[in-house]
C-alpha positions in Angstrom: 0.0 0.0 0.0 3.3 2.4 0.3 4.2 1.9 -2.8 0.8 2.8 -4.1 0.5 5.7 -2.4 3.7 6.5 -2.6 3.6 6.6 -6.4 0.4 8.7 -6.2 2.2 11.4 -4.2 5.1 11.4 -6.7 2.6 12.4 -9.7 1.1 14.8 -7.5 4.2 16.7 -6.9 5.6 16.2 -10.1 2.4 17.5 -12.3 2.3 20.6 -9.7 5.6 21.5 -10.3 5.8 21.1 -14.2 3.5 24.3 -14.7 6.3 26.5 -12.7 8.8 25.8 -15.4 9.1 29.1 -18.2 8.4 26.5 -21.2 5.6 28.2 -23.5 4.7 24.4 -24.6 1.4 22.8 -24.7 3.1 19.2 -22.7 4.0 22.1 -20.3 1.6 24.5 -19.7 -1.5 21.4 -20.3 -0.6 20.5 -16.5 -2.1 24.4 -16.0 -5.5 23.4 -16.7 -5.7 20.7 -14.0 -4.9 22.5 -10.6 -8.3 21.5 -8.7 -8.4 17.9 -9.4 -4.7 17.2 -8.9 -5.1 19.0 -5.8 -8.6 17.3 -4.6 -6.3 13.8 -5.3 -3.6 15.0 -3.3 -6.1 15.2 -0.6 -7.5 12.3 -0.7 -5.0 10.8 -1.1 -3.6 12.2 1.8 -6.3 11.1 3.9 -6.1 7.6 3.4 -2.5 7.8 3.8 -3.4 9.1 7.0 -6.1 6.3 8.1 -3.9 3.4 6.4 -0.7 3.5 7.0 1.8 3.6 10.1 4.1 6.1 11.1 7.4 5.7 9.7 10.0 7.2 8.3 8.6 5.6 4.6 5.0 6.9 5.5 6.6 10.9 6.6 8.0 11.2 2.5 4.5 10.1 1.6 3.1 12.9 3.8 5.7 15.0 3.0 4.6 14.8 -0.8 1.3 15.2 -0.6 1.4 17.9 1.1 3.9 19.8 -1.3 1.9 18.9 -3.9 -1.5 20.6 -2.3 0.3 23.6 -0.8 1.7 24.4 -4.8 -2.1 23.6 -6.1 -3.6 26.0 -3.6 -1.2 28.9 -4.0 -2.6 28.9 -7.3 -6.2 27.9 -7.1 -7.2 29.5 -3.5 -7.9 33.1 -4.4 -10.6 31.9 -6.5 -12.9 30.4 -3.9 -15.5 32.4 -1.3 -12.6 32.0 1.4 -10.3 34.9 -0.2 -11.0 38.9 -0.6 -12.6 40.0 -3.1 -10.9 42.2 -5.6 -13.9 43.3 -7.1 -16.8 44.7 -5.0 -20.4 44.1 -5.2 -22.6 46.8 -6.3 -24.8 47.8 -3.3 -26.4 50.8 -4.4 -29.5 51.9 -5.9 -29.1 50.2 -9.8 -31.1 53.1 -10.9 -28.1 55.6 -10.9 -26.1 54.2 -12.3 -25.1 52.3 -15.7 -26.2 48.5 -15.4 -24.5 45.9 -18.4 -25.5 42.5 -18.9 -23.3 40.6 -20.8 -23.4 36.8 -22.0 -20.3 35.0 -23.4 -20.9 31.6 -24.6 -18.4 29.3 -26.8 -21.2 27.6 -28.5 -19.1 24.9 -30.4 -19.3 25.0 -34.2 -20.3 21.7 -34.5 -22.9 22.3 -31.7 -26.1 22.1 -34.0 -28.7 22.5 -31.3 -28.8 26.0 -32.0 -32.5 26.5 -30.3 -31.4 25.5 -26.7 -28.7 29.1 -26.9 -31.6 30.6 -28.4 -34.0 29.8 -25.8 -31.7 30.8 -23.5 -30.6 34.5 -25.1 -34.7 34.7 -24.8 -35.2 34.3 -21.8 -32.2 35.9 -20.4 -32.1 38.9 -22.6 -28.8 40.2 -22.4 -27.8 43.4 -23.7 -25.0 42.2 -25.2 -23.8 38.8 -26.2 -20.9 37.6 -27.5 -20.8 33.7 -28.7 -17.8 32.5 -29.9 -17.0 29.7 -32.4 -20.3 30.7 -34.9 -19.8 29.5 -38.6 -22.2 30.6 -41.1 -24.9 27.5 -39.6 -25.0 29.5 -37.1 -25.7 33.1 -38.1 -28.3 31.7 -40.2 -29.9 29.8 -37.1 -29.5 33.3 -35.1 -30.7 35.5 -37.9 -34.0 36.5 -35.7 -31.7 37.2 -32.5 -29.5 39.2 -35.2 -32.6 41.2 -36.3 -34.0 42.0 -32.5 -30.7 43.5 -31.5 -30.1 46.8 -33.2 -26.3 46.5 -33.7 -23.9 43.4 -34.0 -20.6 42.9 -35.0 -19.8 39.4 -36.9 -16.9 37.6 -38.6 -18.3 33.5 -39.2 -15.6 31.3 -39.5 -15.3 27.7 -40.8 -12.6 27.0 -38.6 -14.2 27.6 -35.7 -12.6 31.0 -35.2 -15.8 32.8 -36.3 -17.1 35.5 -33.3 -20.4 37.3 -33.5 -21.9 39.8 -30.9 -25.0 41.5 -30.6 -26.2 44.5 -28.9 -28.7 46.7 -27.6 -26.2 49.8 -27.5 -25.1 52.0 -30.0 -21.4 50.9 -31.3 -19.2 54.1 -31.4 -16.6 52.5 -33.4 -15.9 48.6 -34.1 -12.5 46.9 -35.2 -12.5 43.3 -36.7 -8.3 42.7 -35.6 -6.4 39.7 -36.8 -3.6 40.3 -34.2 -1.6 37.2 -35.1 -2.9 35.3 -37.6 -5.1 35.9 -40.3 -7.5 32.7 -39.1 -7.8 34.3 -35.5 -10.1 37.5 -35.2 -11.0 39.8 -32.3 -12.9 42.5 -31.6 -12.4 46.0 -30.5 -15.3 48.2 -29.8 -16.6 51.1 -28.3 -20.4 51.0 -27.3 -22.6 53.9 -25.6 -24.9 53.4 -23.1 -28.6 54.4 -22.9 -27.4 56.8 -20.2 -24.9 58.2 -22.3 -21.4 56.6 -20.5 -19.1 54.8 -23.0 -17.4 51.6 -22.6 -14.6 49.7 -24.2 -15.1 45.8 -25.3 -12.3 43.6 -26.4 -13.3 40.1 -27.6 -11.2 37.4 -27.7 -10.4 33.8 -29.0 -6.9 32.9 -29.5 -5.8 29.7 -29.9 -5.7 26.4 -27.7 -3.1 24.7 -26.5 -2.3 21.4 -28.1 0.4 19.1 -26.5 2.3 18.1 -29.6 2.6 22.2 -30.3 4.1 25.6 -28.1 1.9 28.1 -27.3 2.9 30.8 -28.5 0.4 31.9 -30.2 -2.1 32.0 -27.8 0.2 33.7 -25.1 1.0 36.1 -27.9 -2.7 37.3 -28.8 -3.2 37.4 -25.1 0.3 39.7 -24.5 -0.6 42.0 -27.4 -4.1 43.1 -25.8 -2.0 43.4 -22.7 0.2 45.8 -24.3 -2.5 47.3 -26.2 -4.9 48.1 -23.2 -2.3 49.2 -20.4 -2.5 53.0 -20.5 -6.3 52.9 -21.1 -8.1 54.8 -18.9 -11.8 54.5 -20.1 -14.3 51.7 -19.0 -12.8 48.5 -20.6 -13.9 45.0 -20.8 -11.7 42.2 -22.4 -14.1 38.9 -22.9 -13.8 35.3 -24.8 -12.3 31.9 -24.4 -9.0 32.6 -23.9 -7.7 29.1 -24.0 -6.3 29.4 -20.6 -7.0 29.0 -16.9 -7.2 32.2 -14.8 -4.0 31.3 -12.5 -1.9 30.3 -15.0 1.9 32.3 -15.8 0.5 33.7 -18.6 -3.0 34.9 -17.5 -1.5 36.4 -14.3 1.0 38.1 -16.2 -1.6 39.7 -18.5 -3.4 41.1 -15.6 -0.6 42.6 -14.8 0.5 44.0 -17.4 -2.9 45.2 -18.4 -4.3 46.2 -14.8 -7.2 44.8 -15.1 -9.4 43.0 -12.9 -10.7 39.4 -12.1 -14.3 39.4 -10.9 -14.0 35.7 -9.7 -11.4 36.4 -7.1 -13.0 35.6 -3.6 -16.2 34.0 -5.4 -15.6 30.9 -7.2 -13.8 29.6 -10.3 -16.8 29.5 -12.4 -15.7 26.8 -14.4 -16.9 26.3 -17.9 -15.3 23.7 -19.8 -15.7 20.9 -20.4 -19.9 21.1 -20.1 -19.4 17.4 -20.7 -17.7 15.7 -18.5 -17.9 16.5 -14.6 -14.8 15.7 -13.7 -12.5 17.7 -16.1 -13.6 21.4 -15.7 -12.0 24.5 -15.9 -12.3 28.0 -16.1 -11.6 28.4 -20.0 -13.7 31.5 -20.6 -13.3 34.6 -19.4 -14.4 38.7 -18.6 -11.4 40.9 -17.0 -12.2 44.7 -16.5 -11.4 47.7 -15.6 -12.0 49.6 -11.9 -14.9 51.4 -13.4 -17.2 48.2 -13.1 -18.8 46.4 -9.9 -20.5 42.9 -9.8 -24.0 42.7 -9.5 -24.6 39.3 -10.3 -22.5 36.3 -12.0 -23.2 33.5 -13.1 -22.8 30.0 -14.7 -25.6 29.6 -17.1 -27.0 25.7 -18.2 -25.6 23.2 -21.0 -26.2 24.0 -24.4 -24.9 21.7 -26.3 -21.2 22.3 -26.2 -18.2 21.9 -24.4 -18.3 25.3 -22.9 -21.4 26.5 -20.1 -22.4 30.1 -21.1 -21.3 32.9 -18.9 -23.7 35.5 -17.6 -23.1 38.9 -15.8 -24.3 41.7 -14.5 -22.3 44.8 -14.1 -22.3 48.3 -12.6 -20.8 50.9 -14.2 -19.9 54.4 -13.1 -17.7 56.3 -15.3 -17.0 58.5 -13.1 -15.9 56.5 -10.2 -13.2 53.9 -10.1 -12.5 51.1 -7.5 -9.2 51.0 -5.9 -8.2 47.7 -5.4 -4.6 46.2 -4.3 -3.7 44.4 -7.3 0.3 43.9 -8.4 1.3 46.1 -11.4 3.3 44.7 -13.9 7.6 45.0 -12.7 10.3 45.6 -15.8 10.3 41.5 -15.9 6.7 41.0 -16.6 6.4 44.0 -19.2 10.1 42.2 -20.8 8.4 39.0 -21.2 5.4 40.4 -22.5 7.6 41.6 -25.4 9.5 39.0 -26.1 6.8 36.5 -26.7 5.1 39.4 -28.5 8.1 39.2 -30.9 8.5 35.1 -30.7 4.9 35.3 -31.6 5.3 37.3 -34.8 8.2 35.4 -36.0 6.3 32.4 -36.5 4.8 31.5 -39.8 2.2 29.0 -39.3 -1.4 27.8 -39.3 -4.1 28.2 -36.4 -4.5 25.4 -34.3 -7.4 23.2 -34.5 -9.1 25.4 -37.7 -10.1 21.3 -39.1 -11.1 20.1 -35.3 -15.2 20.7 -36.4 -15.1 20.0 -39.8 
C-alpha cells in the first residue's frame, strides 16, 4: 500500500511543479489546466494515507509529498474560492443611478447544431449584449432572428471555428475586426454607448488552444498583445472570450498585470466552464477581466447547451465617473520584458491556427 501511495504522491508533486517551469509548450503548460483535481487527489489521497498506513519514516515522505503537492495547487487555485478577498466589489447601491450591463459570453461549439437551446436561453435571459464564440455561417443563419431584434452586431463566421459574432442593444461608437496574429484568428475591439450616455470599451477574444504536440505561443501572444494594447487605457474597458487558458496560469496572471485589469472571480468561485461534458474535467476556460470602473452585481454559470463550454452571464455596474481601488500587483520591468519578447516570438512564426479542421 506504500508503494501505491507513494507513487500517487510522486505524480502529484511532479504535475504541480511542471507548470512553474518558463516552457511556453502545450506538454508544459496542459498540466495548468488541471490544478483543482490534482489537488482534490492529493487530498484524498492524503487522507487515506493518514487512516492506512503507520508512522514511519517511509510513511513521513509520503506525507511529506502530498502535502507539497496541495500547498503548490492552492497557492494557485485559492484566491478563486468564497474564502479569499474579493478584488472586485459588489454593487450595493441603488441600480437606478447608475449604468447596469449585462453581458453573455458563450463558446457555442461550431459543430454544436442544437442552436434552439442558446436561443431559448438569449430569450429568456435577454442580455444586452452577447458575444458567442465559435459561430460559422450554420449558425448566423440559425441566429438570424436574434441578429434582427438586436439593433447593432458585429460578426466575422468562420469555418474553422474561429468565427465571433456579438450582438447588442447599444449603439457601437466605433468597431474593429483585428487579426492580431494570424489571419485565421479574429477579435474585436469596440466602443459601445450606453442608454445613459457613458461609453465603454469591449475587447473580444479567441486565440488559440493549446495542443500538447505544439508551443503556445500563439495564444500567449494574442493574449500579450491586448496586454500591451490596453495598459495606458483609462476608459471603461472590458476584455471577454475563451482565452484558451486558466485564470492562474503564468500567462493569465501576467496579462493582468500588465494590463491592470481586474478578475471578478477572485473571492467568489472559479466559475468553471469547460468541459460542459464531462464532470470531472472542468476549468475555467472563458473569461471577462475589466477595468476599476465596473462592480458585480450578479454572476453567473448559465445551463448546457450543447457544447463543451457552459455560457457565462453577468451583471455589471458601471460608473464612469468612479473607479475602485483595489490592491492588485502592477506589472515590474520582468513582466512587461516578457510580454515583449513572446510578442516578438509570436510574430516570427509562420504558421497555421491550431485546430481550424477540429469541427469539420
Amino acid at each position: 500500500m506504500i508503494g501505491f501511495l507513494g507513487s500517487i504522491a510522486v505524480i502529484c508533486l511532479l504535475t504541480s511543479t511542471v507548470p512553474l517551469l518558463p516552457i511556453g509548450h502545450g506538454a508544459v503548460r496542459a498540466f495548468d489546466f488541471p490544478r483543482l483535481q490534482i489537488a482534490t487527489l492529493s487530498g484524498v489521497t492524503f487522507l487515506i494515507a493518514l487512516i492506512v498506513l503507520p508512522y514511519t519514516f517511509s510513511s513521513g515522505i509520503v506525507f511529506l509529498l502530498l502535502v507539497a503537492a496541495l500547498a503548490l495547487q492552492l497557492t494557485k487555485i485559492a484566491k478563486f474560492s468564497p474564502l479569499w478577498r474579493r478584488v472586485v466589489c459588489n454593487f450595493d447601491g441603488n441600480e437606478a443611478e447608475v449604468s447596469t450591463i449585462n453581458l453573455m459570453v458563450s463558446n457555442v461549439k461550431m459543430g454544436n447544431r442544437d442552436y434552439g437551446r442558446l436561443i431559448h436561453l438569449i430569450k429568456q435571459r435577454n442580455p444586452d449584449i452577447a458575444l458567442l464564440i465559435e459561430v460559422d455561417n450554420a449558425w448566423m443563419e440559425a441566429l438570424s432572428d436574434i441578429v434582427q431584434e438586436y439593433k447593432y452586431n458585429v460578426s466575422c463566421p468562420s469555418e474553422t471555428s474561429y468565427g465571433m459574432l456579438i450582438v447588442s442593444k447599444y449603439p457601437l461608437i466605433s468597431s474593429q475586426i483585428n487579426y492580431l496574429l494570424k489571419s485565421e484568428v479574429p477579435s474585436f475591439d469596440i466602443v459601445m454607448e450606453h442608454d445613459s450616455g457613458d461609453q465603454f470599451r469591449l475587447i473580444a477574444l479567441h486565440p488559440e488552444p493549446p495542443v500538447l504536440t505544439k508551443d503556445t505561443v500563439g495564444r500567449d501572444g494574442e493574449i500579450s498583445i491586448v496586454a500591451k494594447k490596453v495598459r495606458n487605457y483609462d476608459g471603461p474597458l472590458i476584455v471577454a472570450g475563451d482565452l484558451n487558458d486558466v485564470a492562474w496560469s503564468r500567462t493569465t496572471r501576467r496579462f493582468m498585470r500588465v494590463s491592470r485589469l481586474l478578475d471578478p472571480r477572485e473571492g467568489r468561485g472559479m466559475y468553471n466552464t469547460f468541459d460542459a461534458r464531462y464532470i470531472f474535467i472542468r476549468w475555467p476556460l472563458d473569461h471577462i477581466f475589466h477595468s476599476g470602473h465596473f462592480k458585480i452585481i450578479h454572476m453567473e454559470r448559465m445551463p448546457k447547451i450543447g457544447s463543451d463550454h457552459f455560457p457565462m452571464f453577468y451583471k455589471l455596474a458601471l460608473d464612469a465617473k468612479e473607479t475602485q481601488s483595489p490592491e492588485i500587483s502592477d506589472a515590474d520591468n520582468q513582466d512587461v520584458d516578457e510580454t515583449d519578447d513572446v510578442i516578438e516570438e509570436a510574430k516570427d512564426k509562420d504558421d497555421d491556427a491550431v485546430g481550424t479542421d477540429w469541427e469539420k
